[in-house]
C-alpha positions in Angstrom: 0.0 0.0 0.0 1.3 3.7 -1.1 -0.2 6.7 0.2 0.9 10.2 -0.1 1.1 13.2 2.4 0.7 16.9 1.5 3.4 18.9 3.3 2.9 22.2 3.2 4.8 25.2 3.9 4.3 27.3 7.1 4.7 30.9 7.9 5.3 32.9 11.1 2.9 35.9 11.1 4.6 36.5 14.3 7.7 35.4 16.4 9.2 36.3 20.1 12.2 34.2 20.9 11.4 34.5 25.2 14.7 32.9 26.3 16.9 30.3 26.5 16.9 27.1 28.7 19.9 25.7 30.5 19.8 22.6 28.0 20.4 25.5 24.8 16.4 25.0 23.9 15.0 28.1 23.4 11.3 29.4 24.8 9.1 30.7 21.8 5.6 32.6 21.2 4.7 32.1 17.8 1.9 32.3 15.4 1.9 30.3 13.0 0.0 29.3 9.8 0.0 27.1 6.7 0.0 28.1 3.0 -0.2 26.0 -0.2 2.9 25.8 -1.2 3.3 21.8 -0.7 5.7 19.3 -0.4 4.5 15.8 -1.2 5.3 12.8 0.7 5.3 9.3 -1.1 5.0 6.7 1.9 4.7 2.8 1.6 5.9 0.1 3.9 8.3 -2.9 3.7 9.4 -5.9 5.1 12.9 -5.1 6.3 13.0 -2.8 9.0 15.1 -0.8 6.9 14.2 3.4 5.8 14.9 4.1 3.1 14.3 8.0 1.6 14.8 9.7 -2.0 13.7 12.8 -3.7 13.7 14.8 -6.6 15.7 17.5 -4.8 19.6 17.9 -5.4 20.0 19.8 -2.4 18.3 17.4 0.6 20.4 14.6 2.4 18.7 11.2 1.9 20.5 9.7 5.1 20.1 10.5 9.1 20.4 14.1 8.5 17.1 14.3 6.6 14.3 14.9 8.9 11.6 13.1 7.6 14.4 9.9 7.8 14.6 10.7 11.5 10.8 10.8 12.1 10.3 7.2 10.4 13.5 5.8 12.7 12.1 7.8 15.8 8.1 6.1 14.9 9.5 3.2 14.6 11.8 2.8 17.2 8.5 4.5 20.2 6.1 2.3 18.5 8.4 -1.1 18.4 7.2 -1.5 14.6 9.5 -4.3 12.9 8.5 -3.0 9.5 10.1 -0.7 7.4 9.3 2.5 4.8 10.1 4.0 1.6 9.8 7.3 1.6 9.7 9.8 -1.3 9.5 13.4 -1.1 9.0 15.7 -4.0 9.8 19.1 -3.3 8.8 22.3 -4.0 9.3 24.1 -0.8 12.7 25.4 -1.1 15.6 24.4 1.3 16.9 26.6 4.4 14.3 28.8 3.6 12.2 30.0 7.1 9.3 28.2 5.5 9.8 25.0 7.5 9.9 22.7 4.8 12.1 20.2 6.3 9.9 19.9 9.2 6.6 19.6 7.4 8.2 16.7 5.2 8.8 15.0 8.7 5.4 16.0 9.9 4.3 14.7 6.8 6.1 11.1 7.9 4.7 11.2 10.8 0.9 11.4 10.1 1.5 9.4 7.2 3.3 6.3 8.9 0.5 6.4 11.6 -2.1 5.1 8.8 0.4 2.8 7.1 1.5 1.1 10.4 -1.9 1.3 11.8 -0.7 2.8 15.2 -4.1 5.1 15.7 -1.6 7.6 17.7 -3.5 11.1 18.0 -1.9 14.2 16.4 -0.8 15.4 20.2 0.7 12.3 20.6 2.6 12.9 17.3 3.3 16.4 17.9 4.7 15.6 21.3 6.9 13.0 19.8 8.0 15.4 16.9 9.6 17.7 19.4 12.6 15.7 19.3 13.0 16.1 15.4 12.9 19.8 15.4 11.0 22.8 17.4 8.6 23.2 13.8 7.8 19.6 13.6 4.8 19.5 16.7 3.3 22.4 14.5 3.8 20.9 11.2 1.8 18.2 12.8 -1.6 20.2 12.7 -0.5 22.4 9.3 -3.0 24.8 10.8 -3.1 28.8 12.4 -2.4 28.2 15.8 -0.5 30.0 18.9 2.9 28.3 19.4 4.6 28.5 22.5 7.2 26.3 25.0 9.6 24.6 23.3 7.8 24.7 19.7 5.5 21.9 21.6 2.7 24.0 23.0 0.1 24.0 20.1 -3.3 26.1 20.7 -5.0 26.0 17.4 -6.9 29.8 16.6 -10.0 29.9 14.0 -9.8 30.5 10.1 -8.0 33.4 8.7 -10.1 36.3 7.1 -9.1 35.4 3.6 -5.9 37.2 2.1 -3.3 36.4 -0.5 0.7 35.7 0.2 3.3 36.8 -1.8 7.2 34.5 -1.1 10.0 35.7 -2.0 13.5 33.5 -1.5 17.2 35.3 -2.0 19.6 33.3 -3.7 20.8 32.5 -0.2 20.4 29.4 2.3 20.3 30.5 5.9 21.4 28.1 8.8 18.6 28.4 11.5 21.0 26.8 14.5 24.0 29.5 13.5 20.7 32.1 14.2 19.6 30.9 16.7 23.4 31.2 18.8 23.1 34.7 17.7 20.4 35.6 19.2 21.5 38.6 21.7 19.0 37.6 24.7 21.4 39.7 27.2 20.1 43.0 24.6 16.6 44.8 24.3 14.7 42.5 22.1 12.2 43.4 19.8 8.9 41.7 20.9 5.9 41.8 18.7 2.4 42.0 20.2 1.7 38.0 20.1 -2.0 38.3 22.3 -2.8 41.1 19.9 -2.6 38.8 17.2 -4.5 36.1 18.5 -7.2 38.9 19.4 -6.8 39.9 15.7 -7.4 36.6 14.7 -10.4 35.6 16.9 -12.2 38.5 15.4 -11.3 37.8 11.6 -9.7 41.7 11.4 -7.3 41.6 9.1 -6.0 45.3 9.2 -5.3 44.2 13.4 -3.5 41.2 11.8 -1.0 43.6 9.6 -0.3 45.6 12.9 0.8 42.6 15.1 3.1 41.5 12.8 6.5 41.0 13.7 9.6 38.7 14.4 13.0 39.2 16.9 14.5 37.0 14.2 14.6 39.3 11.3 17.1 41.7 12.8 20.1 39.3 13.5 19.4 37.2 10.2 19.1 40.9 8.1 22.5 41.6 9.5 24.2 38.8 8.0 21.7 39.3 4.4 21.0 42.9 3.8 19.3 41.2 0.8 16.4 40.5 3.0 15.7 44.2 4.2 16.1 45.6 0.4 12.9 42.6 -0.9 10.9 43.5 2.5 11.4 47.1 0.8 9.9 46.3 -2.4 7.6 44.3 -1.5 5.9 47.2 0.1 7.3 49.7 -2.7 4.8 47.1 -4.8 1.8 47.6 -2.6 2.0 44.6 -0.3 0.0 45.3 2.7 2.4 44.2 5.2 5.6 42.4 4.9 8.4 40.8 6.9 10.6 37.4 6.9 9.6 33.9 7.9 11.7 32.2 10.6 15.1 32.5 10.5 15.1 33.3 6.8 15.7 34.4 4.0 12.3 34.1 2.6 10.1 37.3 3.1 6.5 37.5 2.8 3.9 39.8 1.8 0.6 39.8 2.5 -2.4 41.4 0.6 -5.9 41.8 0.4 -6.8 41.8 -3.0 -5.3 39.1 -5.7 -5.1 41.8 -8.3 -2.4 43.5 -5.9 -1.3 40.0 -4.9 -0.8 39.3 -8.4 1.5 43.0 -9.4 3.5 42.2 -6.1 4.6 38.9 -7.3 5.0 39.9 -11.0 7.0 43.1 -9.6 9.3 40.6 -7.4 9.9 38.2 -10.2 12.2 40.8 -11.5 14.3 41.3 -8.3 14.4 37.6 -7.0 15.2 34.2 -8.3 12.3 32.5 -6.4 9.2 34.2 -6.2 5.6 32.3 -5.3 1.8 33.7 -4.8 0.1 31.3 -2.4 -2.3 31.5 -0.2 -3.0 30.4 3.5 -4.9 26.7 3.9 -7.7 28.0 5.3 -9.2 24.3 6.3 -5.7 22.8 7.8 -4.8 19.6 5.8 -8.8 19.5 4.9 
């Protein structure tokens, strides 16, 4: 049997690093959501215990350093399932991009060997075992708007967006999220977006309270190190993005508008000024 997984890409419409705990994890407040740019996950089971994972992608690892890999080993090893998987993963999220594609594939793996091995573990139970892959993976889980906090553990899912479009735009540039995340000046005054205003703007489907509670203590250190960032947040706006700021730890900065007609000049404005530019749009239903 051969089923396959959508794995989509997630952005964070806002992001407080807190602090860090004695163990190096760090404490985040996050909102997050899903959009439809999607990775999709070819699972099917063996005999061998062995895991075995390929893509279409020259730039992911296939061995223990891939995180969909780890999630099959981890599901396997929890569960004590003496099967194996093949698993593969055609990408279109791009690499070390802030969009958390990694994680969503593993995510993906997760959900995915749950139905092939028959295990009937509940999407906390995933999530919670996820945690251990990478701090995305527990919200990759769900793939849908929800307050993030802890360790990248504590999910708290929030109603539908009001409906809006998304403009991406990648730099020709691969970010490394743990080299980020050491640079993150905790000791220094932080810049803390509004996180319950969000949720508030959320609850009430206002999306103009939505552009106003955006922000992310990320962007700073990662803009430092690529001013290219700053300069396509810039024009994104210049091209009449309603808002705009970077995902994660970068590169990739998003837009968001209102209208698809503006949607639609932003991301033919950004083609010109970016190598990887995509209009997408939140999933409003989760994985639904």
């Amino acid at each position: 049997m051969e089923i396959t997984e959508r794995a989509p890409a997630k952005i964070n419409l806002s992001l407080d690093a807190l602090f860090q705990h004695a163990d190096g994890e760090h404490e985040w407040k996050m909102v997050m959501t899903s959009v439809d740019l999607t990775d999709y996950v070819e699972l099917s089971t063996t005999t061998s215990r062995q895991i075995k994972v390929t893509t279409d992608s020259g730039f992911l690892p296939v061995d223990q350093r891939n995180l969909a890999f780890q999630a099959a080993r981890l599901l396997q090893r929890k569960a004590g399932i003496t099967r194996g998987a093949r698993i593969h993963i055609r990408k279109q999220i791009p690499v070390a991009a802030g969009l958390g594609g990694g994680s969503s594939d593993a995510a993906a793996v997760l959900r995915g060997l749950n139905r092939l091995w028959q295990l009937n573990w509940s999407l906390a139970d995933l999530a919670h075992l996820g945690l251990a892959i990478d701090s995305d993976v527990p919200y990759c889980v769900y793939s849908q708007t929800a307050l993030v906090t802890g360790r990248g553990d504590e999910i708290t899912l929030l109603p539908k967006l009001p409906p809006f479009w998304v403009v991406l735009a990648k730099p020709n540039a691969s970010v490394s999220t743990p080299s980020i995340l050491r640079s993150i000046p905790y000791d220094q005054q932080l810049n803390h977006p509004p996180i319950e205003q969000m949720v508030t703007a959320i609850k009430q489907g206002n999306y103009e309270q939505i552009l106003t509670s955006m922000g992310n203590t990320l962007e700073a250190i990662t803009s430092q190190r690529y001013p290219q960032i700053k300069q396509l947040r810039q024009k994104m706006q210049q091209f009449g993005a309603d808002a705009a700021q970077m995902s994660g730890s970068g590169p990739t900065v998003f837009g968001l508008c209102a209208k698809y007609s503006r949607a639609q000049h932003v991301f033919n404005s950004m083609k010109g000024f970016c190598p990887e530019v995509y209009l997408v749009r939140p999933l409003l239903n989760g994985l639904n």
